[in-house]
The first five atom37 places (N, CA, C, CB, O) and aatype in JSON, in Angstrom:
{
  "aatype": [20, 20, 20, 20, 20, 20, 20, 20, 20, 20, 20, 20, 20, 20, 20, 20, 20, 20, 20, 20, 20, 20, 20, 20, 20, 20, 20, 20, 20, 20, 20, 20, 20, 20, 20, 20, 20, 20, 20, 20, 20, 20, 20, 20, 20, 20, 20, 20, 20, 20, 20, 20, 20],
  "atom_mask": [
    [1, 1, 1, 1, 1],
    [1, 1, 1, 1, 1],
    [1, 1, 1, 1, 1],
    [1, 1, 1, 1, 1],
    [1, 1, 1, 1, 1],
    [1, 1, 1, 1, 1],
    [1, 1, 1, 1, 1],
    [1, 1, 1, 1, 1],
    [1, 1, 1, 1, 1],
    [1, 1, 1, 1, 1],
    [1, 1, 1, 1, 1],
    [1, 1, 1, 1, 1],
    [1, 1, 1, 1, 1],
    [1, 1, 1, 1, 1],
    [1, 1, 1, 1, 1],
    [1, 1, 1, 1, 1],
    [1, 1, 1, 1, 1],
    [1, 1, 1, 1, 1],
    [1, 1, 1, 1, 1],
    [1, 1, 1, 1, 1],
    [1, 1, 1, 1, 1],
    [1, 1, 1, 1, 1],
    [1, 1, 1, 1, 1],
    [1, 1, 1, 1, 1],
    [1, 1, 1, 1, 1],
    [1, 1, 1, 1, 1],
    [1, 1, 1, 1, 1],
    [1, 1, 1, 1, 1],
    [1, 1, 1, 1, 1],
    [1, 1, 1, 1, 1],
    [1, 1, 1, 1, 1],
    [1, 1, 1, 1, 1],
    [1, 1, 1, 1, 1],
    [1, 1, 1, 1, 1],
    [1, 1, 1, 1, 1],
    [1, 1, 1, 1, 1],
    [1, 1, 1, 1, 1],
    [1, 1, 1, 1, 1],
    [1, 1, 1, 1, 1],
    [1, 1, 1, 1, 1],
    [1, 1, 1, 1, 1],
    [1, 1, 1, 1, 1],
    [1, 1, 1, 1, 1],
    [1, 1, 1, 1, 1],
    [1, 1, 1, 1, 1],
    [1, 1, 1, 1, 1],
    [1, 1, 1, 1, 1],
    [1, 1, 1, 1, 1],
    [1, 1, 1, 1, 1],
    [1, 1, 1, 1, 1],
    [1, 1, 1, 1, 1],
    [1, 1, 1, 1, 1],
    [1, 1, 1, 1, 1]
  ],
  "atom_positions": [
    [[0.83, -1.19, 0.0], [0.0, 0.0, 0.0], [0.87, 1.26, 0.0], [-0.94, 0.0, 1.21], [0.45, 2.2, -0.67]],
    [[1.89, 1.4, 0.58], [2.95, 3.11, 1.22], [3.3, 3.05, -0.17], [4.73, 3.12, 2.71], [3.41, 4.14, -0.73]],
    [[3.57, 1.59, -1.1], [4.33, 1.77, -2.31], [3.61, 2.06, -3.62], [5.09, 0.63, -2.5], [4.2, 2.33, -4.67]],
    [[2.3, 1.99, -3.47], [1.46, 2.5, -4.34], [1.31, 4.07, -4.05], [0.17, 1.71, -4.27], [1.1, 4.96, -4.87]],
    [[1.46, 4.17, -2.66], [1.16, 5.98, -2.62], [2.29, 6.78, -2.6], [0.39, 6.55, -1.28], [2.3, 7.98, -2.36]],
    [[3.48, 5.88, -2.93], [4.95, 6.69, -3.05], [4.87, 6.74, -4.77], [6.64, 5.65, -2.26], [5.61, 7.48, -5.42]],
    [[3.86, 5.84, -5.41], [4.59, 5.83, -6.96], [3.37, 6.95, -6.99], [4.66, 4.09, -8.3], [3.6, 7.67, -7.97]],
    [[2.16, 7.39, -6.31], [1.47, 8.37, -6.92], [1.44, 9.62, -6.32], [0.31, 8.0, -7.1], [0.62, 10.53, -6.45]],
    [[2.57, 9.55, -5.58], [3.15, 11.11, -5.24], [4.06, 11.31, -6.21], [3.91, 11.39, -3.75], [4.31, 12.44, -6.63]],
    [[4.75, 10.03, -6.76], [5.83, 10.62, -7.68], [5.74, 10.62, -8.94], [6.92, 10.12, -7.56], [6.69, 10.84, -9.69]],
    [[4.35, 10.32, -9.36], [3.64, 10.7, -10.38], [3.44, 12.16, -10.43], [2.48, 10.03, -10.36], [3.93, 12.95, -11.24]],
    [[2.47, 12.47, -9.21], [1.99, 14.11, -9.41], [3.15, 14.92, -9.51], [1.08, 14.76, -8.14], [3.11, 16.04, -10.03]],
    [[4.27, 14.38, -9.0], [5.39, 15.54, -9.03], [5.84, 15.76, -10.27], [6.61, 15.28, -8.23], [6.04, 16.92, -10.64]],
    [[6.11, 14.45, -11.27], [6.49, 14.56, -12.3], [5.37, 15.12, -12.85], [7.0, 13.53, -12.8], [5.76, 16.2, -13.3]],
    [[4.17, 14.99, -13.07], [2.87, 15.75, -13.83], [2.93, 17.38, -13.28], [1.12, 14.9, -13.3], [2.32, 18.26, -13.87]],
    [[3.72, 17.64, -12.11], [3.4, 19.19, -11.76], [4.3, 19.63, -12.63], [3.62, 19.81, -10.2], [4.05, 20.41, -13.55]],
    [[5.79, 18.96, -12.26], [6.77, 19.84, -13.09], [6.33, 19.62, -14.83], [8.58, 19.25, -12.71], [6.06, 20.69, -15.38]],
    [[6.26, 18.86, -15.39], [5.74, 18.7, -16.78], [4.63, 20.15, -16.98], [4.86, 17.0, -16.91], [5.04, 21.07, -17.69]],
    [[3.61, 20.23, -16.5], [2.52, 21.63, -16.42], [3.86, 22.88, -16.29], [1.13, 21.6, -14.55], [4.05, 23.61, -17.26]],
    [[4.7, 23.02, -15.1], [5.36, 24.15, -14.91], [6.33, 24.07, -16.37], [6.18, 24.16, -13.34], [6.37, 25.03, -17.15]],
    [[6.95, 23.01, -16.55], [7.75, 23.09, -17.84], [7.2, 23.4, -19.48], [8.33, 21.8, -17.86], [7.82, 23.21, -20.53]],
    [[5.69, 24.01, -19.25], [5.19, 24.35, -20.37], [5.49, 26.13, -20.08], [3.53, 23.7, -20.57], [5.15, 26.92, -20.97]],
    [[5.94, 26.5, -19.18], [5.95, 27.73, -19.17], [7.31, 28.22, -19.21], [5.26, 28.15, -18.18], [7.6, 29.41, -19.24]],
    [[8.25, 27.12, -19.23], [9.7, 27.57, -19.85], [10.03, 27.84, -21.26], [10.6, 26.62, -19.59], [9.44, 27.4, -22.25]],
    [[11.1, 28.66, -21.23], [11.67, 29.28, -22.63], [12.02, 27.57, -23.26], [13.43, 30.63, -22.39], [11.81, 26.53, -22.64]],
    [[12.46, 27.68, -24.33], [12.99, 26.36, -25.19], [14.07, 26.09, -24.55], [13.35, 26.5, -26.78], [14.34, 25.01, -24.02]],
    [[15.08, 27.62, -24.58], [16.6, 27.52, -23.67], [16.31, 26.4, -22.77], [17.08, 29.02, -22.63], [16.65, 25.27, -23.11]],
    [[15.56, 26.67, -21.39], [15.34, 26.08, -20.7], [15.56, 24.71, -20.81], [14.51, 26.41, -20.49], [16.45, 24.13, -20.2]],
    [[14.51, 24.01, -21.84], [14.28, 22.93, -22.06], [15.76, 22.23, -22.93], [12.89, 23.0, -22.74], [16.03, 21.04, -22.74]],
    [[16.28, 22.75, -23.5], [17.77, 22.48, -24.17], [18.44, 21.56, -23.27], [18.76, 23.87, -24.35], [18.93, 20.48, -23.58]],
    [[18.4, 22.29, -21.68], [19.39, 21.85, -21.14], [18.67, 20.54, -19.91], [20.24, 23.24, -20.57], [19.19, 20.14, -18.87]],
    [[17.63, 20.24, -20.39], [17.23, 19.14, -19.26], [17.48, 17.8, -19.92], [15.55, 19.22, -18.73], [17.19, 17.61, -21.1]],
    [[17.9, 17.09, -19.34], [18.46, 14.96, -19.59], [17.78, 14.73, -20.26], [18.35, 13.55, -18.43], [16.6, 15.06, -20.14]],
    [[18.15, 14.19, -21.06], [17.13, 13.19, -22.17], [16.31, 12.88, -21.28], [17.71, 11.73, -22.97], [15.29, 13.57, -21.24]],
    [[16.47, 11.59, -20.13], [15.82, 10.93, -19.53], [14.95, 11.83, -18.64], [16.58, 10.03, -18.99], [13.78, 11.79, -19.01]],
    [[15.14, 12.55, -17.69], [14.17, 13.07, -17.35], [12.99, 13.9, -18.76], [14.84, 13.95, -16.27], [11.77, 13.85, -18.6]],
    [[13.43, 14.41, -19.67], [12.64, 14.94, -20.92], [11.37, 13.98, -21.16], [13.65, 14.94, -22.34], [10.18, 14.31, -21.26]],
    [[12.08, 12.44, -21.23], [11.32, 11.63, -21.64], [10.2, 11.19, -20.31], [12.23, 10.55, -22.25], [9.1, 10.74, -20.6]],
    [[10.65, 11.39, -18.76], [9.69, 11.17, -18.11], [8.52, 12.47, -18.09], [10.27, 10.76, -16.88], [7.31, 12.4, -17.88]],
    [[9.1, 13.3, -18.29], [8.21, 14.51, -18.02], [7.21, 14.39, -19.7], [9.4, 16.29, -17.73], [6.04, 14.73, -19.55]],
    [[7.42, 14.17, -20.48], [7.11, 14.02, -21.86], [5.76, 13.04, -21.79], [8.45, 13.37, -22.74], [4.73, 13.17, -22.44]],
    [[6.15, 11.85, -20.65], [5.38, 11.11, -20.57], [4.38, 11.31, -19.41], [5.98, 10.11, -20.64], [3.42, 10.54, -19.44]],
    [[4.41, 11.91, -18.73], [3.48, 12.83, -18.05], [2.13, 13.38, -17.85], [3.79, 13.49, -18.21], [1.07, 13.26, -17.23]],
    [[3.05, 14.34, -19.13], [2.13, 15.79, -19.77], [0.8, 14.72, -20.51], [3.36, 17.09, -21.45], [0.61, 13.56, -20.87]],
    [[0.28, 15.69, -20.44], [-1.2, 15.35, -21.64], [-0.47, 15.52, -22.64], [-2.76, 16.44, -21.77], [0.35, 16.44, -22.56]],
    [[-0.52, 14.72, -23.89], [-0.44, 15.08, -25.11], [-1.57, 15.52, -25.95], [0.09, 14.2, -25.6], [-2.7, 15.09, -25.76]],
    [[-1.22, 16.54, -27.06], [-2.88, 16.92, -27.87], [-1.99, 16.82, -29.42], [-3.92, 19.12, -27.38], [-1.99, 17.39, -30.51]],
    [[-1.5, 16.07, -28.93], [-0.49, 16.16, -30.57], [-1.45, 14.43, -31.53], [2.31, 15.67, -30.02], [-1.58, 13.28, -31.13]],
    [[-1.86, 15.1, -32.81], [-2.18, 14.07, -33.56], [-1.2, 12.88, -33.36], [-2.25, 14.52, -34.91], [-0.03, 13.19, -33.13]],
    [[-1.61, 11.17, -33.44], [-0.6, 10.57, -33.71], [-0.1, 10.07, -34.69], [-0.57, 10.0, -33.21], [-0.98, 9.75, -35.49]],
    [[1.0, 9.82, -35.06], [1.85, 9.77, -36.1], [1.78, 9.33, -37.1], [2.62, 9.44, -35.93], [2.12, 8.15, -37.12]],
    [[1.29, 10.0, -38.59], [1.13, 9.34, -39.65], [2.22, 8.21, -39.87], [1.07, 10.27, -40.66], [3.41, 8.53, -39.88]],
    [[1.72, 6.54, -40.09], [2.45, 5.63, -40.9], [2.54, 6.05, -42.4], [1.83, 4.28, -40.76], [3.14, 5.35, -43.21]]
  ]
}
């Protein structure tokens, strides 16, 4: 149970910063880890069409 409510605190954190990281310059975003990019990426809501085959 503590480990289900540790992975969904550390969900919302990553979903807060993802929301705050829509309000950074690009600069900003240049310089953050791939890997964190890709957790925060996965996060966010996407509204992006998906990918023509």
């Amino acid at each position: 149970m503590a480990g289900a409510v540790l992975e969904v605190m550390r969900r919302q954190h990553v979903f807060d910063a993802s929301l705050f990281g829509s309000l950074l310059p690009a600069e900003a975003w240049d310089r953050v880890p791939e890997e964190r990019l890709k957790e925060l990426l996965a996060a966010a809501p996407s509204f992006r069409p998906p990918p023509l085959k």
